[in-house]
C-alpha positions in Angstrom: 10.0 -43.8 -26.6 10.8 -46.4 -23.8 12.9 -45.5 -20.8 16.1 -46.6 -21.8 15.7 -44.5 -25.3 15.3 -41.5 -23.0 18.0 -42.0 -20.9 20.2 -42.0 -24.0 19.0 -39.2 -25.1 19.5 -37.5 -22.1 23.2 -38.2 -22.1 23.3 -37.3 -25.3 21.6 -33.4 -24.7 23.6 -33.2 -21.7 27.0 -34.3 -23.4 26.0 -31.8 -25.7 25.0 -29.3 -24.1 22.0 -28.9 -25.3 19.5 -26.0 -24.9 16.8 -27.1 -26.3 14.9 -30.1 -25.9 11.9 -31.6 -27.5 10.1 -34.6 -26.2 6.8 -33.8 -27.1 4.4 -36.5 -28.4 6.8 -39.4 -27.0 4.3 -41.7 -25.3 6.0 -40.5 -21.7 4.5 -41.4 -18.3 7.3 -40.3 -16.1 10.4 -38.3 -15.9 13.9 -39.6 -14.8 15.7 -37.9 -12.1 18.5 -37.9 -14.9 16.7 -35.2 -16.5 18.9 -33.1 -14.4 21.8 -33.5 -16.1 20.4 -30.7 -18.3 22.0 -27.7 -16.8 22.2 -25.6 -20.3 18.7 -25.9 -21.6 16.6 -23.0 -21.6 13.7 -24.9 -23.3 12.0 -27.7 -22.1 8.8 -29.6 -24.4 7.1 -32.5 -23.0 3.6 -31.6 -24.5 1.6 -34.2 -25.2 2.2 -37.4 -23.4 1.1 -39.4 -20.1 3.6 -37.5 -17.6 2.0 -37.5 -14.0 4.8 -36.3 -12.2 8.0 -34.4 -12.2 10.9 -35.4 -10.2 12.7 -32.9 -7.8 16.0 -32.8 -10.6 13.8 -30.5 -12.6 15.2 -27.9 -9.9 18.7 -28.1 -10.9 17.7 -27.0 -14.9 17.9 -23.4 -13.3 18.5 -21.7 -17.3 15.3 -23.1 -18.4 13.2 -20.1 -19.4 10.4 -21.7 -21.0 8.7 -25.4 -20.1 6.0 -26.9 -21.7 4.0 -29.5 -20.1 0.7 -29.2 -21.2 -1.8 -32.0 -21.8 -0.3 -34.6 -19.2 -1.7 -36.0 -16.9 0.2 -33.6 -13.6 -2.4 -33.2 -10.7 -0.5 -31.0 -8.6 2.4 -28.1 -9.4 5.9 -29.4 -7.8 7.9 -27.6 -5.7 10.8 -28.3 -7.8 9.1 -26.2 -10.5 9.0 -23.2 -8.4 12.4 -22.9 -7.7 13.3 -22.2 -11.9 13.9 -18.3 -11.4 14.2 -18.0 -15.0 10.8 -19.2 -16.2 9.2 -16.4 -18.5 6.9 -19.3 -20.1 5.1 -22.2 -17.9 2.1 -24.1 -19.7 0.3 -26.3 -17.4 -2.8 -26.4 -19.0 -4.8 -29.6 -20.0 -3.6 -31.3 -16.9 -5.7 -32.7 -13.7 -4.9 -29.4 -11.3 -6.5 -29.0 -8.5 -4.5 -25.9 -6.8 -1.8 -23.5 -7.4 0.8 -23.0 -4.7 1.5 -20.2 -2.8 5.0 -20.4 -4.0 4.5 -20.2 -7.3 4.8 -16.3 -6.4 9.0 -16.9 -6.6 8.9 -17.0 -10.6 9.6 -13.6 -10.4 10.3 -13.1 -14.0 7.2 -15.2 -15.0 5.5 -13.6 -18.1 3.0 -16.5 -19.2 1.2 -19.1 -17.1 -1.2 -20.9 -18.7 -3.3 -23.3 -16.3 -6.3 -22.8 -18.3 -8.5 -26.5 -18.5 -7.4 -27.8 -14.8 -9.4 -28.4 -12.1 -8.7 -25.2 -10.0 -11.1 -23.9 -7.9 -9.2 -21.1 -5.9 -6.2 -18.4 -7.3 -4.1 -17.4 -4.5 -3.2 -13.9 -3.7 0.2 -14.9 -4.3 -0.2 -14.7 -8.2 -0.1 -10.5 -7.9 3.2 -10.9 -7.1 4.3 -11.6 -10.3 4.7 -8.5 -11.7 6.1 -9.3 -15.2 2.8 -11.4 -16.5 1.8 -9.6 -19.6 -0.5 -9.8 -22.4 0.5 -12.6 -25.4 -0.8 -10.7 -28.3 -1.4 -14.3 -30.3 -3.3 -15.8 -28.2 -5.1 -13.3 -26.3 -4.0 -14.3 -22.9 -3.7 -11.4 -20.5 -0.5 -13.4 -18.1 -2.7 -16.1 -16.4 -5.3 -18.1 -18.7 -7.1 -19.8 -16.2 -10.4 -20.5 -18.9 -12.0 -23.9 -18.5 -11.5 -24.0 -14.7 -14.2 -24.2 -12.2 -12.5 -21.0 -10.4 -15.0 -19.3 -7.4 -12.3 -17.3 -6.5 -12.0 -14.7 -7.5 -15.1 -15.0 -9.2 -15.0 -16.8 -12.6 -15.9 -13.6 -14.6 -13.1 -11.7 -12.9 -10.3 -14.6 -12.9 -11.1 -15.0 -17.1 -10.2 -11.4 -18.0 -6.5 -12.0 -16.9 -3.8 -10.8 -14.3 -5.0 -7.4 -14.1 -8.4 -8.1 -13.0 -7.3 -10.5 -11.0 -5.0 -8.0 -9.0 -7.8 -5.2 -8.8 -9.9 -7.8 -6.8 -7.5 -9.2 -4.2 -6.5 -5.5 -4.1 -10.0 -4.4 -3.2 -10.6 -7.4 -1.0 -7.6 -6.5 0.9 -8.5 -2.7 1.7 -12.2 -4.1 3.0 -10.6 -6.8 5.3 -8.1 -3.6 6.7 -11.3 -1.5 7.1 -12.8 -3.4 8.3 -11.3 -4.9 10.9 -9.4 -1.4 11.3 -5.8 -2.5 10.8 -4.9 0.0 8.2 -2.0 1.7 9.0 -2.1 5.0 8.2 0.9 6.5 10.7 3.2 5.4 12.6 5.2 6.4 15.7 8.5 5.8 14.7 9.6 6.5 11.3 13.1 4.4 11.5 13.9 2.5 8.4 14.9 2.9 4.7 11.8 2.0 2.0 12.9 1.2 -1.3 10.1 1.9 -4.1 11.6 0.2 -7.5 10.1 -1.4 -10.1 10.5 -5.9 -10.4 11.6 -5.3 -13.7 14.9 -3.3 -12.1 16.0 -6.0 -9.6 19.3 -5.7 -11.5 19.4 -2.0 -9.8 18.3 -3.1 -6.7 20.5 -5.5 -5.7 23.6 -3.4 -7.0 21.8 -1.0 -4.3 21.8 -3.1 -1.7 25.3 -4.3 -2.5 26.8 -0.7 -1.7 24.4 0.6 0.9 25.2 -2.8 3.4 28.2 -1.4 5.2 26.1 1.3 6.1 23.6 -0.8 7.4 26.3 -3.1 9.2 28.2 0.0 10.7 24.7 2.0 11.5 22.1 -0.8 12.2 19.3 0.8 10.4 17.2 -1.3 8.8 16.5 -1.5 5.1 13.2 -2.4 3.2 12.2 -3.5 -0.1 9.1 -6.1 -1.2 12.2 -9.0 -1.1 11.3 -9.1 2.7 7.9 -10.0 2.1 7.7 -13.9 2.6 5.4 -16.2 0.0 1.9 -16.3 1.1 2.0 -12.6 3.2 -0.9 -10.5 3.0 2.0 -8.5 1.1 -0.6 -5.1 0.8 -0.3 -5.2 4.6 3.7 -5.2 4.6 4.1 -2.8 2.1 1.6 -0.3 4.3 4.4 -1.1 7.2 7.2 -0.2 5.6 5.6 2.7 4.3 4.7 4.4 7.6 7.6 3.5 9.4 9.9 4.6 6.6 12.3 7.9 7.6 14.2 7.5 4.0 12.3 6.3 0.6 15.0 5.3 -1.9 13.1 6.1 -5.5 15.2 3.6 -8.1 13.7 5.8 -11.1 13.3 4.1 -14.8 10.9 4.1 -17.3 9.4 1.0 -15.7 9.1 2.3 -12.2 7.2 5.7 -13.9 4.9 3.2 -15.9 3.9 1.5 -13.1 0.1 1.3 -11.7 1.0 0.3 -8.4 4.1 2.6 -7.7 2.4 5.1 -9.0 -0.9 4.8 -7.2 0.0 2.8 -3.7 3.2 3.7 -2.9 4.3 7.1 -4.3 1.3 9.0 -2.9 1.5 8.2 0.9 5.3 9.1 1.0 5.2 12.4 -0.7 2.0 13.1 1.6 4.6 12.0 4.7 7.5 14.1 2.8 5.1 16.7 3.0 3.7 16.2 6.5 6.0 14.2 8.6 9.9 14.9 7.6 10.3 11.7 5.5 13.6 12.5 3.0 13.2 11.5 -0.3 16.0 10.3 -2.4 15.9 9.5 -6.1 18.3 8.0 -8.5 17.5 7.9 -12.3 18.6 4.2 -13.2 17.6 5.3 -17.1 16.3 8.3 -18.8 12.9 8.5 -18.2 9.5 10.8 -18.3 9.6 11.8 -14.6 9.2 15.2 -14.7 5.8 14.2 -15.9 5.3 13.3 -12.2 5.8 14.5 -9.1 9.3 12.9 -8.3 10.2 16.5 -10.5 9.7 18.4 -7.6 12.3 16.5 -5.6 16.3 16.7 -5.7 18.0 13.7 -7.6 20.5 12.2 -5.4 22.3 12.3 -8.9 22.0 14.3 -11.9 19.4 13.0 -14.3 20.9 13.7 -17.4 23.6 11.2 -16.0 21.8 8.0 -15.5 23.0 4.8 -13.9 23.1 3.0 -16.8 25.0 5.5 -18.7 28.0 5.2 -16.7 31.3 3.0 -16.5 31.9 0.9 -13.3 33.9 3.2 -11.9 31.6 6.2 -12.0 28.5 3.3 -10.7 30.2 2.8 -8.2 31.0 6.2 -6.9 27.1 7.6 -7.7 25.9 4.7 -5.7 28.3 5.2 -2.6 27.5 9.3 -2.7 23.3 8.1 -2.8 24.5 5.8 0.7 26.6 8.3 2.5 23.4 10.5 1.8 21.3 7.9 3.1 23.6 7.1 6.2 23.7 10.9 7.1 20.0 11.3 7.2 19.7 8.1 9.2 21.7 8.7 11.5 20.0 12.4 12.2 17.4 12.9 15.0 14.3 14.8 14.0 
């Protein structure tokens, strides 16, 4: 397909509006800036041809869920790529990639990344921040395929057994730096902010949260936390520890996904009922679904609402008014000295 056959078609999907778009196998070497016209398209296929680079417009396709640009000829991953929020599906494997960007940690809803067959020598610690890779059942990949890579770190025969791994070993490697160099945090002196424990895949819940608590925050000047604060590239087990011991209120967001996770459950759940037991830190909880937690020990705290009632199974109306009681909670405790 020559250049002016792709433009065509371009106008064409966009006058469509297309969602889907397959230019796999068209003897490409290069994109058009044109390609931005796409605003609908969730899908994206450009498998199999000569492309070396992508052009910054590939930012504005900000639907695309899934993009496919394995066996090219890309030698580096585009900022442009990380700024698709959407992506639950990025192949980049068969390519000439050398490194993967710190930013790459903004595809939050990221489920697949396959890179495997590059030229990467290093993963960043970035990658744990995607919290929705997962396991694709048909082809065995456990979030990140990274095979056929000459990877030293982590270690080859960590980095192949996929996300998990890979988090366990920048996890340890970040308790030995703290110990080592003693920067673990394990109190603080002032306990004067709000820490917001919720799992990635309720950001829906979190943001209606911050929506209704930020008058408070305006009219009090207390200062809110959730993982949002921590910056691409952060040694983001050394924030979290932060916010942890200089939190006076923990804000639970309670679902089946925030009981099933590891982390929650094992790094940030413990040291705040340990400081709810030891150093006056209030503890509010909010079911956002029905879930097992009285299987845990969130049980042996008060809902800020009644459990049976979840957020989800209300109207707007009654939303709204469960979230502004959780906040005038919050506010009140704040604004208490100990």
């Amino acid at each position: 397909m020559n250049q002016e056959e792709l433009l065509q078609l371009i106008d064409q999907a966009a006058e469509d509006g297309r969602e889907k778009l397959d230019l796999e196998k068209k003897g490409l070497t290069e994109l058009p800036e044109e390609i931005g016209k796409l605003k609908n398209l969730t899908e994206l296929y450009l498998a199999f041809n000569q492309i070396s680079k992508i052009p910054n417009a590939i930012a504005n396709l900000t639907n695309l869920t899934g993009l496919y640009l394995d066996h090219n000829q890309i030698s580096e991953i585009p900022s442009a790529i990380t700024k698709l929020k959407n992506l639950t599906e990025l192949y980049l494997n068969n390519n000439q990639i050398s490194k993967i960007p710190n930013a790459i940690s903004e595809l939050k809803k990221l489920e697949i990344i396959n890179l495997s067959n590059n030229q990467i020598r290093e993963i960043p610690e970035a990658i744990v921040q995607l919290e929705n890779l997962e396991t694709d059942e048909d082809r065995m990949i456990e979030g990140i395929d990274i095979k056929g890579n000459p990877i030293i770190n982590p270690p080859y025969e960590i980095a192949e057994k996929g996300i998990n791994a890979i988090r366990i070993y920048f996890l340890n490697q970040q308790l030995s730096r703290y110990k080592d160099n003693n920067t673990m945090i394990k109190t603080a002196s002032i306990r004067d902010k709000i820490f917001v424990s919720y799992s990635h895949k309720d950001s829906k819940w979190l943001k209606e949260f911050q929506t209704h608590i930020k008058p408070f925050v305006r009219a009090d000047g207390f200062e809110i936390w959730d993982d949002t604060k921590i910056k691409s590239g952060s040694a983001w087990l050394e924030e979290i520890e932060k916010a942890l011991a200089s939190a006076k209120v923990a804000v639970l967001l309670v679902s089946p996904h925030f009981i099933a996770s590891d982390f929650i459950h094992n790094k940030e759940l413990p040291p705040l009922f340990d400081a709810a037991e030891k150093e006056g830190l209030t503890i509010f909880w909010i079911p956002i679904r029905y879930s097992a937690y009285a299987a845990t020990k969130i049980e042996k705290y008060q809902s800020a609402h009644p459990p049976d009632k979840p957020i989800v199974s209300l109207n707007t109306s009654k939303r709204d008014e469960a979230w502004v009681n959780l906040c005038k909670k919050i506010a009140k405790r704040m604004t208490q000295s100990d």
